[in-house]
N, C-alpha and C positions, 0 to 999 in steps of 0.2 A: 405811159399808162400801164397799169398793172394787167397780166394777164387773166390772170385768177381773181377769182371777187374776194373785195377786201374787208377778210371777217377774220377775228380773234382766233390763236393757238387755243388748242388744247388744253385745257387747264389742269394737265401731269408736264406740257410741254411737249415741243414737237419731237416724233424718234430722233430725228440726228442730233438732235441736243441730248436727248436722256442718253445716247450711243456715244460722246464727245468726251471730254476730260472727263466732265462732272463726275460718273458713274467710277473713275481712278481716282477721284479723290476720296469716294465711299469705300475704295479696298485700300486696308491697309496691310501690310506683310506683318506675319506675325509667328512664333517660332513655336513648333513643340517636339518634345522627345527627339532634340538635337536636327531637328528636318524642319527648312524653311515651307511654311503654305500661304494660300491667301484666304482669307475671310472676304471672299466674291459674291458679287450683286447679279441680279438679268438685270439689264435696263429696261427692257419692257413692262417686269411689272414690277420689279426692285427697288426703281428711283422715283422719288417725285421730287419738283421742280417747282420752287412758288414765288411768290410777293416775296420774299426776305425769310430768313429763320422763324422770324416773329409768329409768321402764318403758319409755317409747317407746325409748331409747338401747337398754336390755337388748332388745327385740324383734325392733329393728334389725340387731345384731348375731348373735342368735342366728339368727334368718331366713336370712342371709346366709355367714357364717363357718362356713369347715371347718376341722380341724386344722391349724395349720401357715401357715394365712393370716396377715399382719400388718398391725398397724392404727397406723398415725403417729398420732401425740399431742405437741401443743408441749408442752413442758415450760419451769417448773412449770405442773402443770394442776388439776382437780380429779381426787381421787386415784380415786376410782372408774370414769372411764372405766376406767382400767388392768386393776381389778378385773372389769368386765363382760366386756372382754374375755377373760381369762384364764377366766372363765366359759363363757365359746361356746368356749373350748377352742384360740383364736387370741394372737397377739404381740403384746402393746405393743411398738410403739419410740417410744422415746421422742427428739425432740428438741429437744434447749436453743434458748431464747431467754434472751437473755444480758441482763442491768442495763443495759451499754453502749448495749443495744436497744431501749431503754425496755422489757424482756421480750415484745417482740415477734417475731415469726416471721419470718424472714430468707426468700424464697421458694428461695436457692440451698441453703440447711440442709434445708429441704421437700423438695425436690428430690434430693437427696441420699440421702435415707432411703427413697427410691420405689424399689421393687425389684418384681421378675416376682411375687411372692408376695404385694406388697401389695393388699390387699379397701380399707380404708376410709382416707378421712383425717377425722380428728375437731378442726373448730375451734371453739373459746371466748373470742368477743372481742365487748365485755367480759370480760374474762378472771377465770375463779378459779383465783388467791387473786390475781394480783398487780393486777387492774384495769385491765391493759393494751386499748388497741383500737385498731381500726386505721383509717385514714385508708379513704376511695374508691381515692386511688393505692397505697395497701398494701394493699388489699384485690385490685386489679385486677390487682397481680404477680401474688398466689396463684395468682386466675382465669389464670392466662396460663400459669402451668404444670400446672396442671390440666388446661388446655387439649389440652395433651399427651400424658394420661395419661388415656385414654379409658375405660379398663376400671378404674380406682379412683373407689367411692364418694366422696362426699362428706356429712358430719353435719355440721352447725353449730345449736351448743348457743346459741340468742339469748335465753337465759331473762334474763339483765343488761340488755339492750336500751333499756331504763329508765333505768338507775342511770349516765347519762354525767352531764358536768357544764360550765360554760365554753363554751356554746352548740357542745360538740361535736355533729358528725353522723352518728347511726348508718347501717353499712351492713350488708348479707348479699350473702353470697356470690352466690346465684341474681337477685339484685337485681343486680349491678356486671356479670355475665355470663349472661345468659336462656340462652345456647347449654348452660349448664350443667346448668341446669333437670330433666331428664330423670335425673339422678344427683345430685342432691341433696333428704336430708333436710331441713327447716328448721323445727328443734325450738322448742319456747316454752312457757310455762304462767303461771300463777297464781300461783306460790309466791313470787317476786321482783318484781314488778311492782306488784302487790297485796297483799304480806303474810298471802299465804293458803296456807303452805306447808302447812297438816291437813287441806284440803280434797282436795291429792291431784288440781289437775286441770291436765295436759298436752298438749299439743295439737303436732302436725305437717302439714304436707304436703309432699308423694311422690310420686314416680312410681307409679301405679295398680298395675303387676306387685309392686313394692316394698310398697305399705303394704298391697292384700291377703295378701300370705306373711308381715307382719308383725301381720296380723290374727290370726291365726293361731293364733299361738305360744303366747298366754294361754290358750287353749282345748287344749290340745294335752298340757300335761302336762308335770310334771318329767324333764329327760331324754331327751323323746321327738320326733320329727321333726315336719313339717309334716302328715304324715298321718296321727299318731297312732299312729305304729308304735315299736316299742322299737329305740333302736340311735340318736337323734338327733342323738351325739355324736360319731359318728362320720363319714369321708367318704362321702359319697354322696347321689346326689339327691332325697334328701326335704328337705333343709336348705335347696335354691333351688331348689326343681321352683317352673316357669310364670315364672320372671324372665329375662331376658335372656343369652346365652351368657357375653359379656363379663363379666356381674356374680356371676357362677357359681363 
């Protein structure tokens, strides 16, 4: 018989998990001005813990996105980012990376499709479907016009992270650029790395304002805001009460 009454985790997940590997697979070592550092998480309010990738992306999204918002996506991508957002009630735009490119993400195409309206940009390298990824110096253009664009998120989907091949080197985004940090998601799980896609387990870190409103969400209701009020869908500040003006 169970000591304790038997009710559901936490829905960030319990501290000794968010304290466990998870929160070392969200740091990755990353080098500058000839001195090794880490790009480090708290687990307490750094990590969250969900249903699979799938969820964290949809939380993300929904937390953040008002109508009318738009979210860059390279293209080809996988096709549900598009659908999530169209969910939160925001834009995919989508753009090409071309064959010529090795279907990789050009940063002047990036840059291009960055408008006053865009919320997020969402990269996948290792890429689905085409496998594309990207070098340290293609990855450090991205970071350079990001750079730029102070008030657009950043998601990067690393669940592939694994599956390189030909003693390639993977990198992420908040790894190539720490200054980033503060606006990037850096998404991961189980399902690809391990072969354990039914397990369902996901894992991020985040900026503290970002993953607590993204804590949120699961708890909150079909439809409905960050405070549990009818009307989520709509503009206004239940959707990013307590996150930063810029990410609003």
């Amino acid at each position: 018989m169970r000591s304790k009454p038997h009710i559901g985790p936490p829905s960030q997940a319990t501290p000794s998990i968010r304290r466990s590997r998870v929160p070392w697979r969200c740091e990755r070592r990353c080098s500058a001005n000839s001195s090794a550092r880490t790009v480090s998480t708290t687990p307490s309010t750094e990590i969250l813990i969900a249903d699979g990738g799938k969820q964290i992306i949809f939380n993300a999204l929904f937390a953040t996105c008002n109508p009318d918002d738009e979210v860059v996506i390279p293209a080809p991508g996988w096709i549900t980012y598009a659908d999530i957002v169209l969910l939160a009630e925001a834009m995919p735009i989508a753009v090409p990376c071309p064959e010529n490119n090795q279907f990789k993400l050009r940063p002047a195409d990036m840059e291009a499709a960055i408008t006053p309206k865009t919320k997020w940009l969402i990269l996948n390298f290792p890429n689905n479907p085409t496998g594309a990824a990207c070098t340290r110096e293609e990855m450090r253009a991205i970071a350079d016009v990001m750079l730029k664009h102070p008030d657009v998120w950043i998601l990067t989907d690393d669940i592939y992270e694994h599956l390189t091949y030909d003693d390639f080197e993977f990198c992420t985004i908040a790894e190539v650029e720490p200054k980033l940090k503060n606006r990037v998601v850096t998404v991961n799980g189980a399902s690809k790395p391990y072969a354990m896609t039914g397990w369902r387990v996901g894992y991020c870190g985040g900026p503290k304002e970002l993953i607590a409103a993204m804590n949120k969400v699961p708890r909150s209701g079909d439809r409905r805001n960050l405070h549990g009020e009818p009307g989520g869908g709509r503009r206004g500040p239940g959707r990013t009460a307590g996150l930063p003006e810029g990410a609003r």
